[in-house]
C-alpha positions in Angstrom: 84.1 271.4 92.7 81.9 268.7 95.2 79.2 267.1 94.5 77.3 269.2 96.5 74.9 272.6 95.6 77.4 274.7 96.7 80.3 274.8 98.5 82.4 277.9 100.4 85.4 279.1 100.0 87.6 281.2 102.6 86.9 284.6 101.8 83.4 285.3 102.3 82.2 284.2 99.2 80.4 280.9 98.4 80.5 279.5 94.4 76.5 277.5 93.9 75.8 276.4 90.2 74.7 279.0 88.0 70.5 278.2 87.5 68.6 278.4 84.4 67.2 282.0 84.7 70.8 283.8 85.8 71.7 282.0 82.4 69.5 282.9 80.7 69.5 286.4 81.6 73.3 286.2 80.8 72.7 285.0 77.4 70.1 288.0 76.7 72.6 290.2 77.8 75.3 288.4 75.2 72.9 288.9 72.6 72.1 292.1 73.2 75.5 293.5 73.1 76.8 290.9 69.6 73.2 292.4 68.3 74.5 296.2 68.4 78.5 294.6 67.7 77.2 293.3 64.2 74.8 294.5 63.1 76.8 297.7 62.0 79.0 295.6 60.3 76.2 294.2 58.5 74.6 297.1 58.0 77.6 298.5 56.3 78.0 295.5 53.9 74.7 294.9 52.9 72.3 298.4 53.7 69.7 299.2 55.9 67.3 296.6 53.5 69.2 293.5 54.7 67.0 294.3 58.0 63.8 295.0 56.7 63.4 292.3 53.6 64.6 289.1 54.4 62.8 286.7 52.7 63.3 283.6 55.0 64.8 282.6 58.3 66.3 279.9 57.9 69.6 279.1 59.6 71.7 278.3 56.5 69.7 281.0 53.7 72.6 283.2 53.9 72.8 286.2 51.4 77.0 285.9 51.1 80.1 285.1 52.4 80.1 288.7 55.0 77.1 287.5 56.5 78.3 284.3 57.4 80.9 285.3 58.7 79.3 288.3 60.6 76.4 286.1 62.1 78.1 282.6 62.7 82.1 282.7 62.5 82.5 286.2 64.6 80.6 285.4 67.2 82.4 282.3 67.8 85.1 284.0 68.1 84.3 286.4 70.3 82.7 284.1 72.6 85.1 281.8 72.6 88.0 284.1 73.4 86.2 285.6 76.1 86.1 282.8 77.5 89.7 281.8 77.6 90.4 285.0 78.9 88.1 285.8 81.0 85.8 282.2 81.9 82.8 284.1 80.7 81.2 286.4 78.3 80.0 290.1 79.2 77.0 288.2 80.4 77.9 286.1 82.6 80.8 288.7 84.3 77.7 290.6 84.7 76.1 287.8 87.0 79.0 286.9 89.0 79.1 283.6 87.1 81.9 281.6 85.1 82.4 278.7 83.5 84.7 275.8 84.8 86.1 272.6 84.7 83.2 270.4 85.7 85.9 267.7 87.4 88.5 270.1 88.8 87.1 273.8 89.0 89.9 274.9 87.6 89.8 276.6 84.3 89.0 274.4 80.6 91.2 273.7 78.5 90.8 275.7 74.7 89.3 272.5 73.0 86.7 272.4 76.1 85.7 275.9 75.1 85.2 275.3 71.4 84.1 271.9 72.1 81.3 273.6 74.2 80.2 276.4 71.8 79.7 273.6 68.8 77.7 272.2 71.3 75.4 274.7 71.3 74.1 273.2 68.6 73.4 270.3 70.0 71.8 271.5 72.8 69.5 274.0 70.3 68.3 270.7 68.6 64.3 269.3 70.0 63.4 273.0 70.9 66.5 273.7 73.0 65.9 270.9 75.6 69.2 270.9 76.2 69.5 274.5 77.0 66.3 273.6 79.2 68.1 271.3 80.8 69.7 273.4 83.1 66.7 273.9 85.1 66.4 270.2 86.1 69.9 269.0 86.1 71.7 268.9 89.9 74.6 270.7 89.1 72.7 272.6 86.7 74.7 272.0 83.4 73.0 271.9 79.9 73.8 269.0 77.0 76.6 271.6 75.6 78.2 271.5 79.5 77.9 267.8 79.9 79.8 267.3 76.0 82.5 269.5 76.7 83.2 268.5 80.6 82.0 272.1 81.8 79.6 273.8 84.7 78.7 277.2 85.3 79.2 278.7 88.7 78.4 281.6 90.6 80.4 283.6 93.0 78.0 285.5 95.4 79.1 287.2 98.7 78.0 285.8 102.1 75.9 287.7 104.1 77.4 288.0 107.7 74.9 286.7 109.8 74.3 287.2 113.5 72.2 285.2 115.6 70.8 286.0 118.9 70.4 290.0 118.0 67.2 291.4 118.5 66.4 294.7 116.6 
C-alpha cells in the first residue's frame, strides 16, 4: 500500500482507506448481528430478566462465568476468526472494506489480528479518541490499527469515464 489516499489497481477497481463513517457503519452492522448471535444464548442461560434488571453497567459487574464468556470471550472469537478468514467482519464485507497489513497490503499475520482486537481497548480508553481517530488520521487508521501494524481499505469500482461526450 503507498503513501498515497488511494491507489489503483488493474482491474477497474481502486482500494482508498476506509473513513470514519463506512467504519463506523461497519461496526453497527457487527453489533447488530453479535446482538441477535448472543443474546439467545444469554437469554437461555440466564432468562428473559437478565435484560430487563440489570442493576449496573459496568464493564467488569458480570453475573457469572456464561456471561463472560457470552459477552467478552465469544465475540473475540468470532471477530477474530473472521478476520483471518475472511480480512473483515460481516460489517466490513458489507462495505467493500478489509483490513490489511499497513506496510505490505498483504494479509496480517494471527498475532496482528489479536493484537488489534485487545487494542480495542486501548483505543475505547479517553471517550474512544482512538476510535475517533480515524477521522483525522491520513491513512485513516485508529490507535488499535497503529498497535497492531494494520489499515482498513476499501475496494470500490471505477466509474468509466468519458470525456468530450455531450448528452
Amino acid at each position: 500500500m503507498t503513501k498515497n489516499d488511494s491507489s489503483h489497481e488493474g482491474n477497474g477497481t481502486s482500494v482508498e482507506y476506509a473513513g470514519f463513517w463506512v467504519r463506523a457503519g461497519a461496526v453497527t452492522i457487527d453489533t447488530v448481528l453479535l446482538t441477535m448471535i448472543l443474546s439467545p444464548f444469554v437469554g437461555a442461560t440466564y432468562g428473559d430478566e437478565y435484560f430487563s434488571e440489570r442493576p449496573s453497567l459496568e464493564f467488569f459487574d458480570l453475573p457469572g462465568p456464561p456471561d463472560f464468556f457470552s459477552t467478552i470471550v465469544l465475540p473475540a472469537a468470532i471477530i477474530i476468526l473472521f478476520w483471518i478468514y475472511k480480512q473483515a467482519t460481516p460489517g466490513k464485507m458489507l462495505v467493500k472494506a478489509k483490513v490489511v497489513d499497513a506496510q505490505t497490503g498483504g494479509q496480517p499475520t494471527t498475532g496482528q489480528y489479536i493484537g488489534r482486537y485487545f487494542a480495542y481497548y486501548v483505543s475505547a480508553i479517553l471517550l474512544g479518541l482512538g476510535f475517533i481517530w480515524v477521522a483525522f488520521d491520513p491513512r485513516k487508521q485508529g490507535w488499535h490499527d497503529k498497535l497492531a501494524g494494520t489499515v482498513v481499505v476499501r475496494h470500490r469500482k471505477q466509474r468509466s469515464v468519458s470525456f468530450g461526450e455531450r448528452n
